[in-house]
PQR file with spaces between the fields and no chain letter, atoms N, CA, C, O and H, PARSE charges and radii, in Angstrom:
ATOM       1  N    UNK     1       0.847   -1.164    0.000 -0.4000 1.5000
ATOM       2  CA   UNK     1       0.000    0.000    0.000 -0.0000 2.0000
ATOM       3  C    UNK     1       0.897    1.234    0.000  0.5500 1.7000
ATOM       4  O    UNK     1       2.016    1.106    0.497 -0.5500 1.4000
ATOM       5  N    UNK     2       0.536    2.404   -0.497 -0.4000 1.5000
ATOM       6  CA   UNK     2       1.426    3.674   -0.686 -0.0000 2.0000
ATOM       7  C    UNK     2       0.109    4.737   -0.072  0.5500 1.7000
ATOM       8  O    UNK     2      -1.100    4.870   -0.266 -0.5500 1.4000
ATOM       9  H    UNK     2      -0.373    2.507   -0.901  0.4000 1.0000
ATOM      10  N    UNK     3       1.014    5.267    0.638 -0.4000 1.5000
ATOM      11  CA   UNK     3       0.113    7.012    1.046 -0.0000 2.0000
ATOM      12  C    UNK     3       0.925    7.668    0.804  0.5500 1.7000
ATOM      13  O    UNK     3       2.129    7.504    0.998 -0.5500 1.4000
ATOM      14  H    UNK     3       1.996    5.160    0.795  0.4000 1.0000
ATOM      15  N    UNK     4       0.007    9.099    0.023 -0.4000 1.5000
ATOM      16  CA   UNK     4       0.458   10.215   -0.273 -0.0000 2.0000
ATOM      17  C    UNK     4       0.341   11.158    0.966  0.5500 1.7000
ATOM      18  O    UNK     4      -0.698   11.161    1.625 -0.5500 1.4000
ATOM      19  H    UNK     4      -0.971    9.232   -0.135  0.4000 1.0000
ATOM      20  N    UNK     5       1.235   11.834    1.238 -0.4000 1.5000
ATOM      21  CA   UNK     5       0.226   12.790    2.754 -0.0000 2.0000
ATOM      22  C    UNK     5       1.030   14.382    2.187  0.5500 1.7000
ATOM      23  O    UNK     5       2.203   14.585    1.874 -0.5500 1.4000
ATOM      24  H    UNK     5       2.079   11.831    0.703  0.4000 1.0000
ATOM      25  N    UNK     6      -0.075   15.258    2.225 -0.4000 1.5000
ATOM      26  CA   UNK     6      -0.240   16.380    1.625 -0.0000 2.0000
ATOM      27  C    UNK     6      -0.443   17.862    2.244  0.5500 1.7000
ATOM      28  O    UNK     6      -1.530   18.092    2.774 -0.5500 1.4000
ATOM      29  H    UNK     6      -1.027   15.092    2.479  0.4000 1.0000
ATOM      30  N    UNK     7       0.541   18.882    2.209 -0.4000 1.5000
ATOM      31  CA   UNK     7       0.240   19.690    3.317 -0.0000 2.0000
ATOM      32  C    UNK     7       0.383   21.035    2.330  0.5500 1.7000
ATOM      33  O    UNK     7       1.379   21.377    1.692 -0.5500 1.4000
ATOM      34  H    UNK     7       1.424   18.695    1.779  0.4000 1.0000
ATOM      35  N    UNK     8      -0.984   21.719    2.407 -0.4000 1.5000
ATOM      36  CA   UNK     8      -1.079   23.029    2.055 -0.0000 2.0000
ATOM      37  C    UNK     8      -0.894   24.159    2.641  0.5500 1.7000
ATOM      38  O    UNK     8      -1.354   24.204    3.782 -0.5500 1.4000
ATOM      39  H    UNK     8      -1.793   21.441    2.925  0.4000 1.0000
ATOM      40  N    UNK     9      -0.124   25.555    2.075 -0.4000 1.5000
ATOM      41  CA   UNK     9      -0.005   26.232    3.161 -0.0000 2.0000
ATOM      42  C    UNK     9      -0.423   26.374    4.290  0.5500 1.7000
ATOM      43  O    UNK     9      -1.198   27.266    4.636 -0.5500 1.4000
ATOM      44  H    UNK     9       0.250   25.518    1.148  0.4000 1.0000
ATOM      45  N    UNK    10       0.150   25.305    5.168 -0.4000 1.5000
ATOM      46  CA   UNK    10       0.667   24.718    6.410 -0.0000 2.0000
ATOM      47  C    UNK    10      -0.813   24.756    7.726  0.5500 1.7000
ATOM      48  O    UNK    10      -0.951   24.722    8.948 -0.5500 1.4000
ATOM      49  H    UNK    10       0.779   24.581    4.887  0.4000 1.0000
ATOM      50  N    UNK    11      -1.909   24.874    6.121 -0.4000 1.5000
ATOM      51  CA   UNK    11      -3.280   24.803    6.976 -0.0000 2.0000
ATOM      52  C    UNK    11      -4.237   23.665    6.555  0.5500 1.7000
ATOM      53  O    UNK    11      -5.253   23.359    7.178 -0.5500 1.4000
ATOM      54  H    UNK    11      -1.797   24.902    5.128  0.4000 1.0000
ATOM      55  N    UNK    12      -3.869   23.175    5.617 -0.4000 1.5000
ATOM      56  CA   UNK    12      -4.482   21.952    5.114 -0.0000 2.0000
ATOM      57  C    UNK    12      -3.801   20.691    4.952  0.5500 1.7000
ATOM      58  O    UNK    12      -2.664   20.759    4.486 -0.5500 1.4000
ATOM      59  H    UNK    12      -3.043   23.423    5.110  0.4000 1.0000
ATOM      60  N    UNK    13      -4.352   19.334    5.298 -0.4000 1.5000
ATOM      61  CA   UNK    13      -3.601   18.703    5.687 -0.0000 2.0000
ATOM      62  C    UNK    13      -4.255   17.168    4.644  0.5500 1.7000
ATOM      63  O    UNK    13      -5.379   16.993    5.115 -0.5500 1.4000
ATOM      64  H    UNK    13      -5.276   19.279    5.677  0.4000 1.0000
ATOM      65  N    UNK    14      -4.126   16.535    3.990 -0.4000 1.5000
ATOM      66  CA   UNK    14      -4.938   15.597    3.201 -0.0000 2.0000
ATOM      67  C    UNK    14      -4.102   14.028    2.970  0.5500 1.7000
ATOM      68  O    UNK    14      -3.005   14.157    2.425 -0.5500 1.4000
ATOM      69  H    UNK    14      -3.213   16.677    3.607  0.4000 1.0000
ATOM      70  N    UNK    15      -4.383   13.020    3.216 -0.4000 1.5000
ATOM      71  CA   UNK    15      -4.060   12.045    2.705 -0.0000 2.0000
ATOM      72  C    UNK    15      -4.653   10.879    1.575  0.5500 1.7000
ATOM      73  O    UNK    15      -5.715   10.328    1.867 -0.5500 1.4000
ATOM      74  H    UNK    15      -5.274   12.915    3.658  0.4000 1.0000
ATOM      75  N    UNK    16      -4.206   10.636    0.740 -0.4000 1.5000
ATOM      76  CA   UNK    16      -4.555    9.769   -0.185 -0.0000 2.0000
ATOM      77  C    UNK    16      -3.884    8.138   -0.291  0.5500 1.7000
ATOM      78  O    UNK    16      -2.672    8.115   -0.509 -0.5500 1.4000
ATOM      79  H    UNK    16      -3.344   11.083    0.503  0.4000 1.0000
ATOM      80  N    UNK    17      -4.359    7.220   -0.198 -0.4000 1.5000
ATOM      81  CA   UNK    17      -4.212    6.244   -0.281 -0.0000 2.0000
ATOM      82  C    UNK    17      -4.429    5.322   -1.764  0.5500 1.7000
ATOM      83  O    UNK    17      -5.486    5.383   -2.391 -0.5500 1.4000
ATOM      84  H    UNK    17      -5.344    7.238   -0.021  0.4000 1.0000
ATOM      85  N    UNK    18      -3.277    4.484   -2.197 -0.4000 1.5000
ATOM      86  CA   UNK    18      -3.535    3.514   -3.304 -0.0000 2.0000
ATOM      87  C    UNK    18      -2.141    2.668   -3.121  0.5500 1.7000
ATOM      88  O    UNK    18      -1.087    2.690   -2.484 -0.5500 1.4000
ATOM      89  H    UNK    18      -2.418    4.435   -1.688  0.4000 1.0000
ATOM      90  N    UNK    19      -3.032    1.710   -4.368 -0.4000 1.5000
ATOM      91  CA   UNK    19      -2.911   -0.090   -3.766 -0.0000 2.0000
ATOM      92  C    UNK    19      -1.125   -0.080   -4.430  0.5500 1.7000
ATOM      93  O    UNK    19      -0.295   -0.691   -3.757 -0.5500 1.4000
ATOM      94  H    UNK    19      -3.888    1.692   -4.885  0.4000 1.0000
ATOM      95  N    UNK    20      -0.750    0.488   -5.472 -0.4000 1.5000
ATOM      96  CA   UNK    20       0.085    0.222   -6.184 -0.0000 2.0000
ATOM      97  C    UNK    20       1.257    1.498   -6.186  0.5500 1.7000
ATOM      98  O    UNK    20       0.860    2.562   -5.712 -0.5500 1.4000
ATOM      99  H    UNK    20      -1.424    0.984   -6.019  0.4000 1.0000
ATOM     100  N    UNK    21       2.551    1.448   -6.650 -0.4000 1.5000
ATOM     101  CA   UNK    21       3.726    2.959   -6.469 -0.0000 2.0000
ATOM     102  C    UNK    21       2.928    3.500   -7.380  0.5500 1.7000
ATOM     103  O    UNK    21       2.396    4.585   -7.145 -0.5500 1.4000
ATOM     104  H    UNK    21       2.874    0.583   -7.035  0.4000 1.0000
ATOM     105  N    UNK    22       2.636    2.573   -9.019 -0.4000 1.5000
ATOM     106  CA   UNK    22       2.731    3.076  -10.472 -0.0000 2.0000
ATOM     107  C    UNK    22       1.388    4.388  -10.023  0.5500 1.7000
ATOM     108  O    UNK    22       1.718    5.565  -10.171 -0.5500 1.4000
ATOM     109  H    UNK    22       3.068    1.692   -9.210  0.4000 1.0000
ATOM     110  N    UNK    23       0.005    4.087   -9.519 -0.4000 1.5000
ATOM     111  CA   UNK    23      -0.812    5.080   -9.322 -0.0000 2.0000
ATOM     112  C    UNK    23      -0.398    5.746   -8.347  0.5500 1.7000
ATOM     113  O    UNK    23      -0.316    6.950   -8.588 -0.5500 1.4000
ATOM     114  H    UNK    23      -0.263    3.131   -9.399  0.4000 1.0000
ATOM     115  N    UNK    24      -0.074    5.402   -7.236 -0.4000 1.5000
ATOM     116  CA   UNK    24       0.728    6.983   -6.229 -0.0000 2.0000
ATOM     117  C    UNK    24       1.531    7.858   -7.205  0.5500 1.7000
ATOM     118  O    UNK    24       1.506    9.044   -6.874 -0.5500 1.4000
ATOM     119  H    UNK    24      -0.141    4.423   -7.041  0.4000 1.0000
ATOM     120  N    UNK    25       2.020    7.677   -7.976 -0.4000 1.5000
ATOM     121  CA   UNK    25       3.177    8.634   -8.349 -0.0000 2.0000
ATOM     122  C    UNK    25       2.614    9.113   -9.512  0.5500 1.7000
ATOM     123  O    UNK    25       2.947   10.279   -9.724 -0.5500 1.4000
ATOM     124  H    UNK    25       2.040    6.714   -8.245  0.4000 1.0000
ATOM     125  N    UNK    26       1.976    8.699  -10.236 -0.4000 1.5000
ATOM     126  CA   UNK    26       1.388    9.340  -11.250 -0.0000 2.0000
ATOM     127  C    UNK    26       0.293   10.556  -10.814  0.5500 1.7000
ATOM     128  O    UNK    26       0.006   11.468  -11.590 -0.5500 1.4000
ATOM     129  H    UNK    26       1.706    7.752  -10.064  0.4000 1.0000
ATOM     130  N    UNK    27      -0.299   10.422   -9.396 -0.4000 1.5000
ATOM     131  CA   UNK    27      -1.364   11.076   -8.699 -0.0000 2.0000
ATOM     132  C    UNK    27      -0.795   12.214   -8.353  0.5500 1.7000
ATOM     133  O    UNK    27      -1.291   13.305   -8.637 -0.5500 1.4000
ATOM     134  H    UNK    27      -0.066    9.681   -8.766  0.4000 1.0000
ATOM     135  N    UNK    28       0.880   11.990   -7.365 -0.4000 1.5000
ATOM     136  CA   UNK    28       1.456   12.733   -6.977 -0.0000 2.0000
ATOM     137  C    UNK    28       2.204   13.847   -8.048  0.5500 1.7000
ATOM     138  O    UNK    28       2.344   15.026   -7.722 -0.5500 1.4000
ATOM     139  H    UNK    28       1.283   11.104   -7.134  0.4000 1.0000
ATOM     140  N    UNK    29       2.542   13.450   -9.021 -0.4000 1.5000
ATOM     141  CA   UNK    29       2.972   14.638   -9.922 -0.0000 2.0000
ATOM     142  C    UNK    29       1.424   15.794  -10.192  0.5500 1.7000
ATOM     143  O    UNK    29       1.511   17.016  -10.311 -0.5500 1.4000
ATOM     144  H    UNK    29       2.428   12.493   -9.286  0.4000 1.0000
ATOM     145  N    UNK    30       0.437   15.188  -10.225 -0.4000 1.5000
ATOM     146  CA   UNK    30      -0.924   16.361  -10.908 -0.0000 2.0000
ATOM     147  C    UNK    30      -1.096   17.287   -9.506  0.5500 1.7000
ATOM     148  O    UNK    30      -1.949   18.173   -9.553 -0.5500 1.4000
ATOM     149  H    UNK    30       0.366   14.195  -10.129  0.4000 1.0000
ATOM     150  N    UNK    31      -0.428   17.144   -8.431 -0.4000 1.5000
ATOM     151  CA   UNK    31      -1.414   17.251   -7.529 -0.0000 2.0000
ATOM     152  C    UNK    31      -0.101   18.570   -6.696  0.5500 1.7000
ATOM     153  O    UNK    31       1.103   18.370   -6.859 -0.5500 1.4000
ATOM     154  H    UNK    31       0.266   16.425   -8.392  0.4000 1.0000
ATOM     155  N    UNK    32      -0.609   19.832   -5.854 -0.4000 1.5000
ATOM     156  CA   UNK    32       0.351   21.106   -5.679 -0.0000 2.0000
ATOM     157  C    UNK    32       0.610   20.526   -3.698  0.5500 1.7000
ATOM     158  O    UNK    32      -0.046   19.863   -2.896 -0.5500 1.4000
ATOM     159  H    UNK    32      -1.587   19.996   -5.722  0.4000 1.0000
ATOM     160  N    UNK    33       1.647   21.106   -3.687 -0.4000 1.5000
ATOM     161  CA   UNK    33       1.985   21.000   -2.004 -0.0000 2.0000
ATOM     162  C    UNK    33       3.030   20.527   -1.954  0.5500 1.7000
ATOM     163  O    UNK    33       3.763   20.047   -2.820 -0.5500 1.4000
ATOM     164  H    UNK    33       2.180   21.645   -4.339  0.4000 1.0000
ATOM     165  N    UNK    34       3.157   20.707   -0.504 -0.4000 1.5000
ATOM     166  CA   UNK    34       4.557   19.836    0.330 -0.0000 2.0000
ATOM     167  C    UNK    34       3.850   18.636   -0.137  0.5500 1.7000
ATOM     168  O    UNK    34       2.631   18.755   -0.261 -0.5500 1.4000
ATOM     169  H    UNK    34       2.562   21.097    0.199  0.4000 1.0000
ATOM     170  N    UNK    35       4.414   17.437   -0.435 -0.4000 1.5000
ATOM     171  CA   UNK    35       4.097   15.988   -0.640 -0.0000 2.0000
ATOM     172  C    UNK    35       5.039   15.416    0.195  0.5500 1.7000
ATOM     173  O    UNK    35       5.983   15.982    0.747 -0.5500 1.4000
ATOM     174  H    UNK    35       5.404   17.340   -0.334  0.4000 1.0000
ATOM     175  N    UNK    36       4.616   13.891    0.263 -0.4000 1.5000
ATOM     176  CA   UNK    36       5.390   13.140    0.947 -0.0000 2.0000
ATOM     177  C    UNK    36       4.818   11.690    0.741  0.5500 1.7000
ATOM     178  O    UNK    36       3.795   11.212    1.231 -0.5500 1.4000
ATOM     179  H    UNK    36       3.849   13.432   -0.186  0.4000 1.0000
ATOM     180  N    UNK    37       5.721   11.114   -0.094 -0.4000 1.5000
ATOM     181  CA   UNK    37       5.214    9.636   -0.918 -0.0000 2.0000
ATOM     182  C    UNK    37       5.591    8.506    0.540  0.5500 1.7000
ATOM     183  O    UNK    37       6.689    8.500    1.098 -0.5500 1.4000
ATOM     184  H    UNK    37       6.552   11.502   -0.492  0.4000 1.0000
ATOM     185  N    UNK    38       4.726    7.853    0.837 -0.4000 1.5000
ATOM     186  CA   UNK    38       5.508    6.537    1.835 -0.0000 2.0000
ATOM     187  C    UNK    38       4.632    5.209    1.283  0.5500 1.7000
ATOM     188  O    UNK    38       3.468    5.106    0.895 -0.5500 1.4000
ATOM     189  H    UNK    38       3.834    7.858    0.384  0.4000 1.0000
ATOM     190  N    UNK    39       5.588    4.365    1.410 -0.4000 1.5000
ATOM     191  CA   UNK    39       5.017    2.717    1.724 -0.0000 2.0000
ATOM     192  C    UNK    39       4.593    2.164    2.603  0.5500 1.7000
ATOM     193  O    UNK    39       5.441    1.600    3.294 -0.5500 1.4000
ATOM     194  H    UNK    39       6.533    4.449    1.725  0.4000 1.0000
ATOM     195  N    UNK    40       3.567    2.067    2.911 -0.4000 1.5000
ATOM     196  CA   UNK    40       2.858    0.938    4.347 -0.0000 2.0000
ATOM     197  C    UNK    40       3.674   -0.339    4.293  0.5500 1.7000
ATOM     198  O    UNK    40       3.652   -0.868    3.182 -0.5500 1.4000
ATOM     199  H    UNK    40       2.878    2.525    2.349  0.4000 1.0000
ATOM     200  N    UNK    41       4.252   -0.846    5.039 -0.4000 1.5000
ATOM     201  CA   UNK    41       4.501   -2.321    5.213 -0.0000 2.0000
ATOM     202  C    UNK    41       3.939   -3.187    6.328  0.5500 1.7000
ATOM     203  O    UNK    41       4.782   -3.402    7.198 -0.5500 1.4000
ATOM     204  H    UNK    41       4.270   -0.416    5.942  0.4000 1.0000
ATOM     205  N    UNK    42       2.894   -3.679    6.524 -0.4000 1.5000
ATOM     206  CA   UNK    42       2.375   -4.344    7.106 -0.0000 2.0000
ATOM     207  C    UNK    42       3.418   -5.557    7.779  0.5500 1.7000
ATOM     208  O    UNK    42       3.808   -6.392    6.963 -0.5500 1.4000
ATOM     209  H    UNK    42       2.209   -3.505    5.817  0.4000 1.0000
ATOM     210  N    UNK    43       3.944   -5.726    9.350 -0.4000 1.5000
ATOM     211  CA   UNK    43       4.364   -7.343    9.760 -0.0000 2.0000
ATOM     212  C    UNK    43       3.913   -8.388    9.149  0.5500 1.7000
ATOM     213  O    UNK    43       4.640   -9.162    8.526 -0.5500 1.4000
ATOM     214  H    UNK    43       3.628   -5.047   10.013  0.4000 1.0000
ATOM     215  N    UNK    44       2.527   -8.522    9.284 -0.4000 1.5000
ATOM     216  CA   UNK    44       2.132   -9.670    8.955 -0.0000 2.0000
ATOM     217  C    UNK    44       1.741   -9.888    7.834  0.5500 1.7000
ATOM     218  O    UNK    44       1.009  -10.869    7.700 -0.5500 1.4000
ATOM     219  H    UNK    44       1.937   -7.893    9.790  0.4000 1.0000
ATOM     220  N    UNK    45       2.061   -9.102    6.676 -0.4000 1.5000
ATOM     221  CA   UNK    45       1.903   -9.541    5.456 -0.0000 2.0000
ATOM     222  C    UNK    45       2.564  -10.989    4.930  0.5500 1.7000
ATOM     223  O    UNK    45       3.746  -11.174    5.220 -0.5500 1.4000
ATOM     224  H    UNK    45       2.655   -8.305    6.785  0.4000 1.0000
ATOM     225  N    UNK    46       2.155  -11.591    4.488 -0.4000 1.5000
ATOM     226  CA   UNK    46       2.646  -13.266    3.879 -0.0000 2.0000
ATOM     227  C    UNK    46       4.114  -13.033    3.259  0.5500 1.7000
ATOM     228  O    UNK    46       5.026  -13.779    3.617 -0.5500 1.4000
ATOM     229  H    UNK    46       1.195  -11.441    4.253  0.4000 1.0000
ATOM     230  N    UNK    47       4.325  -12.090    2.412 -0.4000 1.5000
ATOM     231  CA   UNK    47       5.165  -12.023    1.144 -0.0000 2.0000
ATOM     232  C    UNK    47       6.787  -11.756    1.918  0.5500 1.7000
ATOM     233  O    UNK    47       7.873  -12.102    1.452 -0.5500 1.4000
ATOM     234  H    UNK    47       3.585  -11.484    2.121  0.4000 1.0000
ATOM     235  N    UNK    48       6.437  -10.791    3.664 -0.4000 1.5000
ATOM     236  CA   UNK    48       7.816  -11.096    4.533 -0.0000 2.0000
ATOM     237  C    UNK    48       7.882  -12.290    5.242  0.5500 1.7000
ATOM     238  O    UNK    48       8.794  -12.327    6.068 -0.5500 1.4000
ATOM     239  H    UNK    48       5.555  -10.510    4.042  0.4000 1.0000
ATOM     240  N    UNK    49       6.989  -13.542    5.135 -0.4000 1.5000
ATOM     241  CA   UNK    49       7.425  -14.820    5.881 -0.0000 2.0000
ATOM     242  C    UNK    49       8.942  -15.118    5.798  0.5500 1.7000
ATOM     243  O    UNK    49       9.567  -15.013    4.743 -0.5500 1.4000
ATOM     244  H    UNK    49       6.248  -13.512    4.464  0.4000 1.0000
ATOM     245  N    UNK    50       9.439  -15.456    6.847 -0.4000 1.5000
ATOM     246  CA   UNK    50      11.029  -16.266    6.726 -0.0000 2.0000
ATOM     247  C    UNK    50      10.759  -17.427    6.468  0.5500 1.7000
ATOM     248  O    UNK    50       9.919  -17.967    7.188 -0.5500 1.4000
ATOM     249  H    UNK    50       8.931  -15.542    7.704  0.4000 1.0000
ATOM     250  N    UNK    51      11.348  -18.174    5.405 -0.4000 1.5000
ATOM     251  CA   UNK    51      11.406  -19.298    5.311 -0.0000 2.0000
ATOM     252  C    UNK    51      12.616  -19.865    5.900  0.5500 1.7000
ATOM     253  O    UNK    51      13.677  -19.270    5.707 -0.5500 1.4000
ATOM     254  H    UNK    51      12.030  -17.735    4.821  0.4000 1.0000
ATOM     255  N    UNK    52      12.592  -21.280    6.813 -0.4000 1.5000
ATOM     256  CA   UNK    52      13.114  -22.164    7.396 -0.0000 2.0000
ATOM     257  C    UNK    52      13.271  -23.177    6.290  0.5500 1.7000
ATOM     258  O    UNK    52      12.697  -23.336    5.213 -0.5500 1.4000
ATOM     259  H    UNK    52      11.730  -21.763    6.970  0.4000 1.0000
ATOM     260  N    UNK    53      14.292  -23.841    6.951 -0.4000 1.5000
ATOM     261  CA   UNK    53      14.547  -25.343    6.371 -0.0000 2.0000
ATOM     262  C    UNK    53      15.089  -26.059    7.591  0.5500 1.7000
ATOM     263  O    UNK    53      15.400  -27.248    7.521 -0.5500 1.4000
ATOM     264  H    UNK    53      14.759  -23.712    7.827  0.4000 1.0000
């Protein structure tokens, strides 16, 4: 997951959320402000399991 978090002269404050970078960043260029692109990484997502042997 990617959030955009968005701060307008330093009185407005907005976040946007999407599933993929390719649509965050395409969103984030149309869009005016301080920006600030981040990645959610969830612990318990499957895809960081350690695999053992």
């Amino acid at each position: 997951m990617w959030n955009i978090t968005v701060f307008n002269n330093g009185k407005d404050l907005r976040m946007y959320e999407f599933n993929t970078e390719k649509e965050a960043k395409k969103f984030l260029e149309s869009i005016q402000g301080n920006k600030i692109l981040t990645q959610i990484v969830y612990f318990n997502d499957p895809c960081f399991d350690l695999v053992t042997n």
